[in-house]
C-alpha positions as CSV (number, residue, x, y, z in Angstrom):
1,X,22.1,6.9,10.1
2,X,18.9,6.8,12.2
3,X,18.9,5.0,16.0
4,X,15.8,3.8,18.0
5,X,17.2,3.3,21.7
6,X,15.1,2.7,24.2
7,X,12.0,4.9,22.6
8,X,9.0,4.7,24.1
9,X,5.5,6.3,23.1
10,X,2.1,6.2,23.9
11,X,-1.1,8.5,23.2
12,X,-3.2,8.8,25.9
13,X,-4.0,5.4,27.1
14,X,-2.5,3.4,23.9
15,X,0.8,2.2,24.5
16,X,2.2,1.9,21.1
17,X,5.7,0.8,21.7
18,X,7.7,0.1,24.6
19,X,11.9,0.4,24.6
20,X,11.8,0.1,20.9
21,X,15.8,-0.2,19.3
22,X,16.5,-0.4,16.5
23,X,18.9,1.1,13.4
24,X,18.7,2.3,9.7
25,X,21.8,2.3,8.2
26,X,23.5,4.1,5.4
27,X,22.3,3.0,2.0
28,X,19.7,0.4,3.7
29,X,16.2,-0.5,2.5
30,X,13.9,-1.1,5.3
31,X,10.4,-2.4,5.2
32,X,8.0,-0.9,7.8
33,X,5.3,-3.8,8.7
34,X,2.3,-3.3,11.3
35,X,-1.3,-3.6,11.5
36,X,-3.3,-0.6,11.2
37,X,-2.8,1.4,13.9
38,X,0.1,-0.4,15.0
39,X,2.3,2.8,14.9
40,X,4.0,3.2,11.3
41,X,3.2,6.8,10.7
42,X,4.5,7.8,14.3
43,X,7.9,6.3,13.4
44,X,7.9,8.3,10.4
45,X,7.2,11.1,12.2
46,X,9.9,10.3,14.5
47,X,12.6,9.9,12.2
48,X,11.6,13.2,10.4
49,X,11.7,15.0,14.0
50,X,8.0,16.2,13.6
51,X,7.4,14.0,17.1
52,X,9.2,13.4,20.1
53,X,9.3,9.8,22.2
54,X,7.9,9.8,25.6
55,X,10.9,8.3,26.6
56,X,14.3,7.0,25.1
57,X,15.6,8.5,22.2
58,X,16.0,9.0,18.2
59,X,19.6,9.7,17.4
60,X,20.1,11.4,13.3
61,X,22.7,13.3,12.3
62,X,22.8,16.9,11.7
63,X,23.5,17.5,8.0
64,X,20.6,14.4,6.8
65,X,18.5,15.4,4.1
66,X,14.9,13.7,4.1
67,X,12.3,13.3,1.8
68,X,8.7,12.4,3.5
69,X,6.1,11.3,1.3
70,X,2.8,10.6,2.8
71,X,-0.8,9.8,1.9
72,X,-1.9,13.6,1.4
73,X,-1.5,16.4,-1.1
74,X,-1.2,19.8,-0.7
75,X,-3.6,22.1,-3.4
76,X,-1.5,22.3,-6.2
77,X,-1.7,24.6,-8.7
78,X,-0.5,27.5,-10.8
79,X,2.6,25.8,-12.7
80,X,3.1,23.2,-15.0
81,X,3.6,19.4,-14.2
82,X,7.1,19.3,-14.9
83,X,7.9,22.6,-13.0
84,X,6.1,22.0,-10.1
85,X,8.4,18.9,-9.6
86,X,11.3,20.5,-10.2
87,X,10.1,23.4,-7.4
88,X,9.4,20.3,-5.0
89,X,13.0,19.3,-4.9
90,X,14.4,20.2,-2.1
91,X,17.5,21.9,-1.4
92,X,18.2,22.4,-4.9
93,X,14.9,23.8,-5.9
94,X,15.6,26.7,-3.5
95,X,19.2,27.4,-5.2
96,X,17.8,27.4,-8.5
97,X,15.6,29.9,-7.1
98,X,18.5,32.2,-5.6
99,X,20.7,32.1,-8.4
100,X,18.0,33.4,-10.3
101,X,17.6,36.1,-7.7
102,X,20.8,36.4,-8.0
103,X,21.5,36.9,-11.6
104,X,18.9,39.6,-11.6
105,X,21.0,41.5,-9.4
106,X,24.4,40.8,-11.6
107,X,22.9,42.6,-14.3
108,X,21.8,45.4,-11.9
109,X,25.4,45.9,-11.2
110,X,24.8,47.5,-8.2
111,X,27.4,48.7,-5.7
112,X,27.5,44.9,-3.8
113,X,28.5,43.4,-7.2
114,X,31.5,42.0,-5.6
115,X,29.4,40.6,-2.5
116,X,26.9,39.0,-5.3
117,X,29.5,37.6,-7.2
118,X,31.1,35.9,-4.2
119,X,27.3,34.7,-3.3
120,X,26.5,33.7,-6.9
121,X,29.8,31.4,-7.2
122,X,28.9,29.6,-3.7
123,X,25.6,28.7,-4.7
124,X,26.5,27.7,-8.5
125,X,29.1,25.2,-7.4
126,X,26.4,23.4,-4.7
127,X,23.8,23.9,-7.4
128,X,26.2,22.0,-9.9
129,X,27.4,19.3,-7.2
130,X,23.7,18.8,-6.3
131,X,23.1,18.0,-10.7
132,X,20.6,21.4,-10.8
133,X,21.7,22.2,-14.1
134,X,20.5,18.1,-15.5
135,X,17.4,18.8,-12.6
136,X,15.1,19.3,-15.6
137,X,15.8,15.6,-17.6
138,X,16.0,14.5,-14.6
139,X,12.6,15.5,-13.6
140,X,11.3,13.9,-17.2
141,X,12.6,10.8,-17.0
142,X,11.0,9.8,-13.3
143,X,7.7,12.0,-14.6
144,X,7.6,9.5,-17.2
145,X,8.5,6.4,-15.0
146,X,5.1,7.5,-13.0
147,X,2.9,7.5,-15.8
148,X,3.2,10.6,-17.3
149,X,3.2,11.5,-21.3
150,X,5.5,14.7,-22.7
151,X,2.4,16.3,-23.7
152,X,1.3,16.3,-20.4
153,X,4.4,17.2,-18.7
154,X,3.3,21.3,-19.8
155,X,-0.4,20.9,-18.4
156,X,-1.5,23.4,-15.6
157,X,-0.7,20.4,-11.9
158,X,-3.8,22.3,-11.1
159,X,-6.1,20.1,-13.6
160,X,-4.8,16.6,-12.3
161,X,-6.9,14.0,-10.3
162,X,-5.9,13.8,-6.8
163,X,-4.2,10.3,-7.4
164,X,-2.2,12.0,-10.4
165,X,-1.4,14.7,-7.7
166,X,0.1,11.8,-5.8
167,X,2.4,11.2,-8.3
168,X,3.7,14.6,-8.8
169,X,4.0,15.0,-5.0
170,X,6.4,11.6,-5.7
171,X,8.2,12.4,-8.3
172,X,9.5,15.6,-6.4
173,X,10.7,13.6,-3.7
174,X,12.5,11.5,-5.7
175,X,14.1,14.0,-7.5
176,X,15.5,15.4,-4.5
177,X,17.8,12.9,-4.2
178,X,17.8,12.8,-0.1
179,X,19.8,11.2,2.0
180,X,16.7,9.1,3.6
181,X,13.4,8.5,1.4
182,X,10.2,7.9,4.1
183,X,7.8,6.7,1.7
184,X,4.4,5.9,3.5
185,X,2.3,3.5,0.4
186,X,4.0,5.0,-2.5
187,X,2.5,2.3,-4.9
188,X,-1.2,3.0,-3.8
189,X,-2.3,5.4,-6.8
190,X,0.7,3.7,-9.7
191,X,-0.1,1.3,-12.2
192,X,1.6,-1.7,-12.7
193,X,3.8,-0.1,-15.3
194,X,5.0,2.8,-13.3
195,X,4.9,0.7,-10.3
196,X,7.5,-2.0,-11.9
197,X,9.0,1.1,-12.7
198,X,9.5,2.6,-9.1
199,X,10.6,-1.0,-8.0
200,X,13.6,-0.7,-9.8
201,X,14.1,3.1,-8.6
202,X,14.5,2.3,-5.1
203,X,16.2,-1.2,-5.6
204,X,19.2,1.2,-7.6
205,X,19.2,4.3,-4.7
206,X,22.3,5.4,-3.3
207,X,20.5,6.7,0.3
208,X,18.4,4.9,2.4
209,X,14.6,4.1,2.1
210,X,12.0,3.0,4.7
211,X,8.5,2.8,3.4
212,X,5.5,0.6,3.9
213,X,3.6,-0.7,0.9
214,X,1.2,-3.4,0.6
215,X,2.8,-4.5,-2.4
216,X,4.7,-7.8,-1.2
217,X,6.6,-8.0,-4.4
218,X,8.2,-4.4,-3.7
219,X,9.0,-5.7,-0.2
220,X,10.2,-8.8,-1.7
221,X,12.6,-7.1,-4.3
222,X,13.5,-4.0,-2.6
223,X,13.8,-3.8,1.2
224,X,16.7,-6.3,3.0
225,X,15.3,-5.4,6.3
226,X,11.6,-5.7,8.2
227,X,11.0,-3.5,11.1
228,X,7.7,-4.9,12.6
229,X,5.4,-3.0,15.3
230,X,3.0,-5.4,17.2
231,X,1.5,-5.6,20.1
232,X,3.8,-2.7,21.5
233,X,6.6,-4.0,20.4
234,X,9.6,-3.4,17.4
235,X,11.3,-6.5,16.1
236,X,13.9,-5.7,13.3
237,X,14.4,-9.1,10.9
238,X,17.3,-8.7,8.4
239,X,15.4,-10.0,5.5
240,X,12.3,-9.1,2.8
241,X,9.3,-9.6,3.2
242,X,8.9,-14.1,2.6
243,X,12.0,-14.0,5.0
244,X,10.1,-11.8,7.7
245,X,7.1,-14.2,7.5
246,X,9.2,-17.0,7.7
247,X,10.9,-16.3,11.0
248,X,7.5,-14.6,12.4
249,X,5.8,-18.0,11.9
250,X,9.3,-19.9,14.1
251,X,9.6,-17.2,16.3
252,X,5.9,-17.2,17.4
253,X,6.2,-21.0,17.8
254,X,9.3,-20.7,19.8
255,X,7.4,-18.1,22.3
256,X,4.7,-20.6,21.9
257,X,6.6,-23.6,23.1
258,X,8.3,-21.7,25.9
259,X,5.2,-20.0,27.1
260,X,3.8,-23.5,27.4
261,X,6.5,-24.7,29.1
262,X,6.2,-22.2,31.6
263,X,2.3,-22.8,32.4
264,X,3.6,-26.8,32.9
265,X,6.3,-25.4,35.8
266,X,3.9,-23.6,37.1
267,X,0.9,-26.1,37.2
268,X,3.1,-28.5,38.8
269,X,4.6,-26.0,41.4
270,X,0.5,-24.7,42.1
271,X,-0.3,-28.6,42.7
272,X,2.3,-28.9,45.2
273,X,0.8,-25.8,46.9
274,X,-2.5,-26.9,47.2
275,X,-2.0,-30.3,48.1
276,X,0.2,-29.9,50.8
277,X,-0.8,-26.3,51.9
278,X,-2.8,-27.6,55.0
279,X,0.0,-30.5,55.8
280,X,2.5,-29.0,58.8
281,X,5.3,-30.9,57.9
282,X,5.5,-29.6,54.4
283,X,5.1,-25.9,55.2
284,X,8.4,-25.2,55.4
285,X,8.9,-26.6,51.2
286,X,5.3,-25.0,50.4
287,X,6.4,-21.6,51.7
288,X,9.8,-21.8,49.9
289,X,7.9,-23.0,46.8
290,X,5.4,-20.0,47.0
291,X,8.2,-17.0,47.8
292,X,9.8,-19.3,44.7
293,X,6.6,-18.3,42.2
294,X,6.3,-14.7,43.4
295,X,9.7,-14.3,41.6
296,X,9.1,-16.0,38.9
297,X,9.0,-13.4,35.7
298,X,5.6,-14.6,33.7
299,X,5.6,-14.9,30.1
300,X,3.3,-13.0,28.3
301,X,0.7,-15.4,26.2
302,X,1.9,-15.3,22.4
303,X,-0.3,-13.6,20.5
304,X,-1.5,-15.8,17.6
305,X,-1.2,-14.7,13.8
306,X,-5.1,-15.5,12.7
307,X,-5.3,-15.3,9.1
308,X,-8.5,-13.4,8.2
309,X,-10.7,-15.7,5.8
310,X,-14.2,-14.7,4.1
311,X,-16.4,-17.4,2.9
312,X,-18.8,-16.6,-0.2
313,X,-22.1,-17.7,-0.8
314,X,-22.2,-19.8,-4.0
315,X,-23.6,-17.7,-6.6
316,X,-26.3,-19.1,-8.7
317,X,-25.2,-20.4,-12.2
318,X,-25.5,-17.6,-15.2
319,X,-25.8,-19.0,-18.8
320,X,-22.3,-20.1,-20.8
321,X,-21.8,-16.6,-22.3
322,X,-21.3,-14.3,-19.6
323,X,-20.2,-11.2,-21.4
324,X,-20.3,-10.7,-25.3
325,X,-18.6,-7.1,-26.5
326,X,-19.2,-6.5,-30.2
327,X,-17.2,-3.9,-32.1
328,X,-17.0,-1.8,-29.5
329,X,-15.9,1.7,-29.5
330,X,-15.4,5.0,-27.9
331,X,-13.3,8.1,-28.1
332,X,-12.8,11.7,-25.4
333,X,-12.7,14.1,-28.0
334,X,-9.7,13.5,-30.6
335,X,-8.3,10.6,-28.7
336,X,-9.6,6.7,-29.4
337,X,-9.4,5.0,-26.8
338,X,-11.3,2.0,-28.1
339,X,-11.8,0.9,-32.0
340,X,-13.6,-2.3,-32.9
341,X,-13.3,-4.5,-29.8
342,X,-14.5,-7.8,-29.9
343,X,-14.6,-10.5,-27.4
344,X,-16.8,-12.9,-25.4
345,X,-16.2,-13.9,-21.8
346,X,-17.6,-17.5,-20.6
347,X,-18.5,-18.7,-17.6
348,X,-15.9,-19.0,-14.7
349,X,-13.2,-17.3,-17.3
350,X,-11.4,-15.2,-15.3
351,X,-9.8,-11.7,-17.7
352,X,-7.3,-9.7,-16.7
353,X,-7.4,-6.1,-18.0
354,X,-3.6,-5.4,-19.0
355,X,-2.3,-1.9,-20.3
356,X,-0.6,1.0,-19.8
357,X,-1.9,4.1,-18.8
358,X,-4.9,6.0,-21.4
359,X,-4.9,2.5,-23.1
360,X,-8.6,2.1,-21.8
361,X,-8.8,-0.5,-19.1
362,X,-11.2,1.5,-16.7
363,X,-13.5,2.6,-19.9
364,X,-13.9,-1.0,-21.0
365,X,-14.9,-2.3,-17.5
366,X,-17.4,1.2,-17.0
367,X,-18.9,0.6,-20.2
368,X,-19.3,-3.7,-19.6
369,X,-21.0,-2.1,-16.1
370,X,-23.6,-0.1,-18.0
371,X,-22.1,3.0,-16.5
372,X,-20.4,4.5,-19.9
373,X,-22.2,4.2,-23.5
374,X,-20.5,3.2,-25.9
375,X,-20.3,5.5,-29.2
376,X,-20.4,2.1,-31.2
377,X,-21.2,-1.0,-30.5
378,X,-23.0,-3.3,-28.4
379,X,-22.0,-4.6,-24.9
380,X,-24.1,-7.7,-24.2
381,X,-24.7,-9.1,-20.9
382,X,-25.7,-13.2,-20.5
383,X,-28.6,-14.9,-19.8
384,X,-28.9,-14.7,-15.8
385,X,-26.1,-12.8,-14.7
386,X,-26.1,-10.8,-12.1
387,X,-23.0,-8.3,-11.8
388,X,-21.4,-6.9,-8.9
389,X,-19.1,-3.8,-10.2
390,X,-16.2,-2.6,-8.0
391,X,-14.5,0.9,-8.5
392,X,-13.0,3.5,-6.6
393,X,-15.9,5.7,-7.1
394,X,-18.4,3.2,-5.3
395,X,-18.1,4.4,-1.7
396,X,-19.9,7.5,-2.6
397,X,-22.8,5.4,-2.0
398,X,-22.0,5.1,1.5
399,X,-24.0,6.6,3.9
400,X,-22.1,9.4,6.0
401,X,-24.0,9.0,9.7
402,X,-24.1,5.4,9.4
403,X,-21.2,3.2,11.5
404,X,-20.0,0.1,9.4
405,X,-22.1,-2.1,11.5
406,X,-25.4,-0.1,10.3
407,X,-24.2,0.4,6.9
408,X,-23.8,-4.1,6.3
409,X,-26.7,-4.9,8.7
410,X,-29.1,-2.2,6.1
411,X,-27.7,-3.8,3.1
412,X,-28.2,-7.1,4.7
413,X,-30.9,-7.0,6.9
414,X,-31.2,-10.9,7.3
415,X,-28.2,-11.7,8.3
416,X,-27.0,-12.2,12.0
417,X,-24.3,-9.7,13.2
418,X,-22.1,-12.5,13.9
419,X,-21.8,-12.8,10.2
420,X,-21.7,-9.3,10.1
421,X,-19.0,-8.3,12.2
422,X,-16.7,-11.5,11.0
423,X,-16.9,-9.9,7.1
424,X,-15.8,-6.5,8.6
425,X,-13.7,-8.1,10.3
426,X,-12.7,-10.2,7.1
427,X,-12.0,-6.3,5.5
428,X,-9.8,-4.8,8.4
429,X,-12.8,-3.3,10.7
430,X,-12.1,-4.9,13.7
431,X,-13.9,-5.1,17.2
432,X,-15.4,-1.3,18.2
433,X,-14.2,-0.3,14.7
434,X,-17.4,-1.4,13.4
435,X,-19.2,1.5,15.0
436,X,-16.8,4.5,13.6
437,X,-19.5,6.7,12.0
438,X,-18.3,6.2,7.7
439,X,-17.9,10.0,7.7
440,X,-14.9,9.9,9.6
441,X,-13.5,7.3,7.6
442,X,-10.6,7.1,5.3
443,X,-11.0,7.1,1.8
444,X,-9.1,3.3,2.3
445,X,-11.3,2.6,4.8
446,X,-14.6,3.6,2.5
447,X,-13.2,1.6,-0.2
448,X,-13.2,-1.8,1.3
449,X,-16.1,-0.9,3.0
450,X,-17.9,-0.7,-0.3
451,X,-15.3,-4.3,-1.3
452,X,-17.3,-5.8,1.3
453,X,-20.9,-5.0,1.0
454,X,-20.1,-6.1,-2.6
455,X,-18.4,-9.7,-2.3
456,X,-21.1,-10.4,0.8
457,X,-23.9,-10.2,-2.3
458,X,-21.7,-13.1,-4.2
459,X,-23.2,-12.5,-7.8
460,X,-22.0,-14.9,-10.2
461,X,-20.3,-11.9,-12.5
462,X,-17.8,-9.7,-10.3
463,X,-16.2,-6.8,-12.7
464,X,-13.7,-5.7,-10.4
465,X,-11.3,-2.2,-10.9
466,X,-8.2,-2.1,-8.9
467,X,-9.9,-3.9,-5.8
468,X,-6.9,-4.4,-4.0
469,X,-5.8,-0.6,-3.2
470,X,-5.6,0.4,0.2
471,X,-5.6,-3.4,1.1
472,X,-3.0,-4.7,2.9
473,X,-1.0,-7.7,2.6
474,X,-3.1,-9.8,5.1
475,X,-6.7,-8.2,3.5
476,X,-5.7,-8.8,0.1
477,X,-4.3,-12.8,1.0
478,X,-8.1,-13.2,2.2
479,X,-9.6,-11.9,-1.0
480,X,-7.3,-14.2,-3.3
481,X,-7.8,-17.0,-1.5
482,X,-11.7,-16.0,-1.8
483,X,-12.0,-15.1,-4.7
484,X,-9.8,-18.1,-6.0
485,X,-12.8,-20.3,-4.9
486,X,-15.1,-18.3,-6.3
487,X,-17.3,-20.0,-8.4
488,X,-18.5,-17.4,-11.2
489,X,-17.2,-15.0,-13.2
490,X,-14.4,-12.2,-12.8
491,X,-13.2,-9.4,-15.4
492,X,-10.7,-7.0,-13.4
493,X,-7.7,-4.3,-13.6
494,X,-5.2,-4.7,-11.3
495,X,-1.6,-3.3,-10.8
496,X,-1.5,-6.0,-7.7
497,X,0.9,-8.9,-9.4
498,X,0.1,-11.1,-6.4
499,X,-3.3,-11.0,-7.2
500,X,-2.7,-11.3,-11.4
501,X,-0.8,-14.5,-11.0
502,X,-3.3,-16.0,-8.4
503,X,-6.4,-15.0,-10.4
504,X,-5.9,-14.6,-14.0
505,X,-6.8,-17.2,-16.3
506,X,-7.0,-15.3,-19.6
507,X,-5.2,-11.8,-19.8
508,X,-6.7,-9.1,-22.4
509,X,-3.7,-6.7,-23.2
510,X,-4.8,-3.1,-24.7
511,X,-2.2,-1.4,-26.9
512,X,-2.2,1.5,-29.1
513,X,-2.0,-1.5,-31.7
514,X,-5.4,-2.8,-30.5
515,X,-6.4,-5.7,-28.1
516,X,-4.4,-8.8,-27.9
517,X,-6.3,-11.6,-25.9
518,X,-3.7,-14.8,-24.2
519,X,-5.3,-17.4,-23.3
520,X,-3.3,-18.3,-20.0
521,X,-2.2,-17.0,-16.7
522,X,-0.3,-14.0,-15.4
523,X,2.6,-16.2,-15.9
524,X,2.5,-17.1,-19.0
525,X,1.4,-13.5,-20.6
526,X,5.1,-12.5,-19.0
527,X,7.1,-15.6,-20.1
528,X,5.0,-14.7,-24.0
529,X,5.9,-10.7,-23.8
530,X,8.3,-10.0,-21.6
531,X,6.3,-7.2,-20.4
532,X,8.5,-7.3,-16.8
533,X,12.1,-6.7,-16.9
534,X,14.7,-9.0,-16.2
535,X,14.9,-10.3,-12.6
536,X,11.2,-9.1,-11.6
537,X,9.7,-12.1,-11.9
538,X,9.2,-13.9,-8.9
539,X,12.1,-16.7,-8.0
């Protein structure tokens, strides 16, 4: 379907890849892996034609139908949820649109009634081969595997949060059915309900599918294929993701050993050299031996894999009961979202917020924070606790002309920069990114900004919302394995199912039937409800 040969590209200075080649195939599921900046979004951008390579060339065919979802949102407004998806669909979207045209002039009866009624019968027969006239149920039925409610389905898409926006801009691409889905982070603003949802989507699609996500378990379930851009250079691995990482690890070792090899050769063949250099009757061998090296095509060091680490500070010890919530509640209006909770969390418990969406998961954490009353209830806090809380609305605190460096040397001014830089380093900012002013940052980029300032303060109570968006897999493997060792407290959301079976030690489950509280791990919560479907838990 697609074909890399040869492709070169660069911007500027920055060589980003070098004779890349490689294929998609019909049908295929591809994982695109990279580290930031690495090139991902230019071979999406590629693929969909809206780039040209500098040299070599991106072979498609003519009659591919593509469907491009990025990390932005257009400003959409002026028609309901479910008929803004259905306008998004592509190709058949715009037929709906000319048979309606088109029926207007029907009953005109004008005096091209006969060219209309050719046009009309074209147009009704791809509409019907393309399934426009089930586009509507169709359009339901993912709507509500993203999260959304019938009720809401009629609301103005005007009125939606930009991550619900997201979702809409999703569900249109999905429902256009193309012949090659580019889906840059699809997962990044889905719960863990619509996200197990969307695993199975793409698993059960006809066309093709390259996308990058830092959701390993996607990668692991869905794709059969890793394309990886490093270091200027594409490696295709036919494989998911644990396969991938597998044959990384042997590969690098093999380049390893036969780098090494190389330096031994050459050592010995420099020794030579320079011991006899000076000696007449070896010139002849010592010349040979040096046109011999000159010709000799050197291997490129191996670049390691270095796993990023962050060690915390030991938090000081809080008192036994950490958190005590009694008969809590709170409502929006006509809606209860919490009635008569009750629970208390002890020290170096560690909760895990489970629920589908509107069942209350980000109110119970903002009102444990102190940042949302309660209309009933108390919410008490333990005897020398200090709290760190983590949501997505934290980086407004960020200060817009500070760089990185500035904002974590001002919120630790006693600490070295050494430390400094190893922590943003520790959260993706590597080398001069640590002077990029914030204001020019991402809104990823803000977030685990404001991730790291927190965890550097190690307080012995971390209440944590969906801490691992815009993370990716080699950020989010530091924080587990940090936060695993962490010796205090931790309450969180998260639609991350690596992170749930590392972390959790308790789950708390919020239902329209009330809260449920299991007293075990990620793992066992499943096995108990069966809350995943068949085959998604991990073999």
């Amino acid at each position: 379907m697609i074909a890399f040969s040869g492709v070169t590209k660069q911007y500027g200075g920055q060589i980003l890849f070098v004779d890349a080649s490689f294929q998609i195939n019909p049908g295929e599921k591809v994982g695109l892996v990279g580290p930031n900046g690495a090139g991902k979004t230019t071979i999406f951008r590629l693929v969909a034609g809206e780039e040209q390579p500098d040299d070599g060339a991106v072979e498609r065919p003519r009659k591919m139908t593509l469907g491009y979802f990025r990390q932005d949102v257009g400003d959409l407004k002026g028609r309901t949820i479910l008929a803004e998806t259905c306008a998004g669909a592509g190709e058949v979207a715009v037929l709906a649109d000319e048979l309606a045209k088109l029926t207007v002039r029907l009953e005109a009866a004008g005096d091209d009634l006969d060219e209309v009624v050719a046009r009309f019968g074209e147009v009704q027969a791809r509409y019907q081969d393309l399934g426009g006239y089930e586009l509507e149920a169709r359009a339901q039925t993912i709507l509500h595997g993203l999260g959304f409610s019938d009720e809401q389905m009629g609301n103005d898409v005007g009125t939606l949060s930009g991550g619900w926006k997201m979702r809409v801009a999703l569900a249109q691409i999905l429902l256009a059915k193309p012949d090659l889905l580019l889906l840059d982070e699809p997962t990044n603003y889905l719960d863990i309900e619509s996200i197990l949802w969307l695993e199975t989507f793409l698993r059960d699609y006809e066309g093709s599918v390259v996308m990058t996500c830092h959701d390993r378990e996607i990668m692991n379930r869905v794709v059969a294929k890793i394309v990886e851009i490093d270091g200027g250079q594409v490696r295709a691995y036919t494989g998911n993701y644990d396969f991938y990482e597998k044959m990384r690890v042997l590969e690098t070792e093999r380049r390893e050993a036969e780098y090494a090899r190389q330096q031994a050769r050459l050592a010995k063949e420099n020794r030579f050299i320079e011991r006899f250099k000076t000696h007449v009757a070896k010139a002849a061998q010592v010349q040979s031996r040096l046109k011999k090296l000159e010709k000799v095509e050197k291997i490129e060091e191996p670049k390691r894999i270095v796993e990023k680490t962050f060690d915390f500070k030991a938090p000081a010890r809080s008192g036994d009961d950490v958190i005590r919530l009694d008969k809590l509640a709170k409502s929006y209006g006509a809606r209860t979202v919490h009635a008569d909770l009750s629970m208390t969390v002890r020290r170096k418990e560690r909760w895990a917020v489970m629920g589908e969406n509107g069942a209350g998961k980000s109110t119970l954490l903002k009102m444990i924070a102190g940042a949302l009353t309660p209309d009933q209830g108390v919410v008490t806090i333990g005897a020398s606790v200090q709290m760190g809380y983590y949501a997505q609305h934290v980086m407004d605190g960020l200060t817009g002309d500070h760089s990185i460096l500035d904002e974590l040397m001002q919120h630790a001014p006693n600490a070295n920069q050494g430390t400094l830089r190893g922590l943003a380093g520790a959260f993706g900012f590597h080398d001069e990114d640590v002077f990029k002013q914030i204001r020019v940052l991402s809104g990823g980029e803000r977030a685990r900004l404001a991730l790291a300032k927190l965890l550097y303060d190690a307080p012995n109570l971390l209440v944590l919302d969906e801490p691992t968006n815009h993370l990716d897999i080699a950020t989010k493997r530091a924080l587990v394995k940090s936060l695993a060792d962490y010796d205090g407290t931790l309450i969180f959301v998260s639609h991350d199912r690596q992170f749930l079976r590392a972390l959790a030690s308790r789950v708390l489950e919020l239902s329209a039937a009330g809260p449920r509280f299991y007293g075990g791990s990620y793992e066992e919560y499943v096995a108990s409800t069966g809350r995943e479907a068949p085959g998604m838990r991990e073999q």
